[in-house]
N, C-alpha and C positions, 0 to 999 in steps of 0.2 A: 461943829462936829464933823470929823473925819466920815472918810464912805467906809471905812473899817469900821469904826464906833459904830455907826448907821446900821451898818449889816448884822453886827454881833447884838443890838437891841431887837431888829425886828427877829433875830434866832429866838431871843428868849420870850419873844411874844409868842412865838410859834411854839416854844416851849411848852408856857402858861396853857397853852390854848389843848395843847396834847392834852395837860394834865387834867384840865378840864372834861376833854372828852374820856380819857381814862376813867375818872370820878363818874359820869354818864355809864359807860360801860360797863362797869364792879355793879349799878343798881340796875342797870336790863339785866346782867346776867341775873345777880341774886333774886328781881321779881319771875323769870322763867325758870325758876328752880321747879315751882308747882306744875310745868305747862303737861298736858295729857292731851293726847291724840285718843277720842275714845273712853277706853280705861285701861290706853296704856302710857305708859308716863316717859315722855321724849327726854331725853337727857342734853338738849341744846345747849344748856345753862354751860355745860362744864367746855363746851368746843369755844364759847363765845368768851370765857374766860381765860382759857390758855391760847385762843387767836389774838384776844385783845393785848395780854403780857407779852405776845411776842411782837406785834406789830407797833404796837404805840411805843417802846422804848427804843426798836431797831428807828422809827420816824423820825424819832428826837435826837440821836446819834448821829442822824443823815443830817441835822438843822445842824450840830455844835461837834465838833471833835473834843468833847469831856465824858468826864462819867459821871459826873453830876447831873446833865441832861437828862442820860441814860435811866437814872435811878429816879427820878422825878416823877413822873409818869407813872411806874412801878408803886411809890408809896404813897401814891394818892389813890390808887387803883387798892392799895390793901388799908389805905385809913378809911377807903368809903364800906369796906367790905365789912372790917372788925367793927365800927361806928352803928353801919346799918343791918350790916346781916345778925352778929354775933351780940353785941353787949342788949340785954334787953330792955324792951321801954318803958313806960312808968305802968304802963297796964299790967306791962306782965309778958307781953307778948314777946315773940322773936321771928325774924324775918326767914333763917334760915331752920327749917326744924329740922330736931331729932326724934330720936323713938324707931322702933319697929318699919320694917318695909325698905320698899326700895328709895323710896325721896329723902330719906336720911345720908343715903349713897351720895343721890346728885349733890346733896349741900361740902358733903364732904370734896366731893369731886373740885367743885366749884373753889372752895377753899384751899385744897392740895391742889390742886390742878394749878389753880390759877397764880400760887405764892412758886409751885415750881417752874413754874415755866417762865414767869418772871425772871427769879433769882438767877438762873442758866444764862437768858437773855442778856440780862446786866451784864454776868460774869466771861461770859461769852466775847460779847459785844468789846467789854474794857480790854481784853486782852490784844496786845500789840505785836504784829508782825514780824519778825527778823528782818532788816534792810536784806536785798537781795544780794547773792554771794557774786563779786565779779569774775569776770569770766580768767582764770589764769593761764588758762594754755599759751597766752602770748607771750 
């Protein structure tokens, strides 16, 4: 194996390993959805969301010059979301609630926050520079 082949494997280890901790990241936020200082209710959930969309797909972009890296991350961070927060369990339950009050907000937040600051991130990230203009006064 080439030091090229070499490099470009341990990128997508490093990948893996993002996506990993993404998947991590989607279920601390979605469990601090509840957190209250008190009986006032901290809204951490939703910074921890839109910090994690924008940093773990800009990491993975730093590993690999694709967009497929870039996006990796991102939709492992929204299959662990829709999987664990959203679709309900066999009890009956659901991780991210609705209904009345302000914690309906944070779930909300956590879910928009976190699909858009993704999505920009990707879209952001994929988009490629113009070569620079040479200089033509000469």
């Amino acid at each position: 194996m080439s030091r090229i082949d070499d490099s470009a494997g341990w990128a997508w280890v490093g990948v893996a390993l993002l996506c990993g901790c993404s998947m991590l990241a989607a279920l601390l936020a979605l469990f601090l959805v509840p957190l209250y200082s008190g009986s006032v209710l901290v809204p951490v959930a939703v910074a921890l969301a839109i910090a994690s969309n924008i940093a773990l797909p800009r990491l993975a972009r730093a590993l690999m010059e694709t967009t497929l890296a870039t996006v990796l991350p991102f939709l492992s961070w929204l299959l662990a979301v829709i999987v664990v927060g959203v679709l309900p369990r066999p009890e009956g339950d659901v991780v991210l609630p609705g209904g009345k009050g302000a914690l309906h907000w944070v779930s909300y937040g956590v879910l928009l926050g976190g699909a858009i600051a993704g999505t920009v991130t990707v879209v952001l990230s994929g988009a490629r520079r113009p070569p620079p203009i040479e200089d033509l006064s000469r």
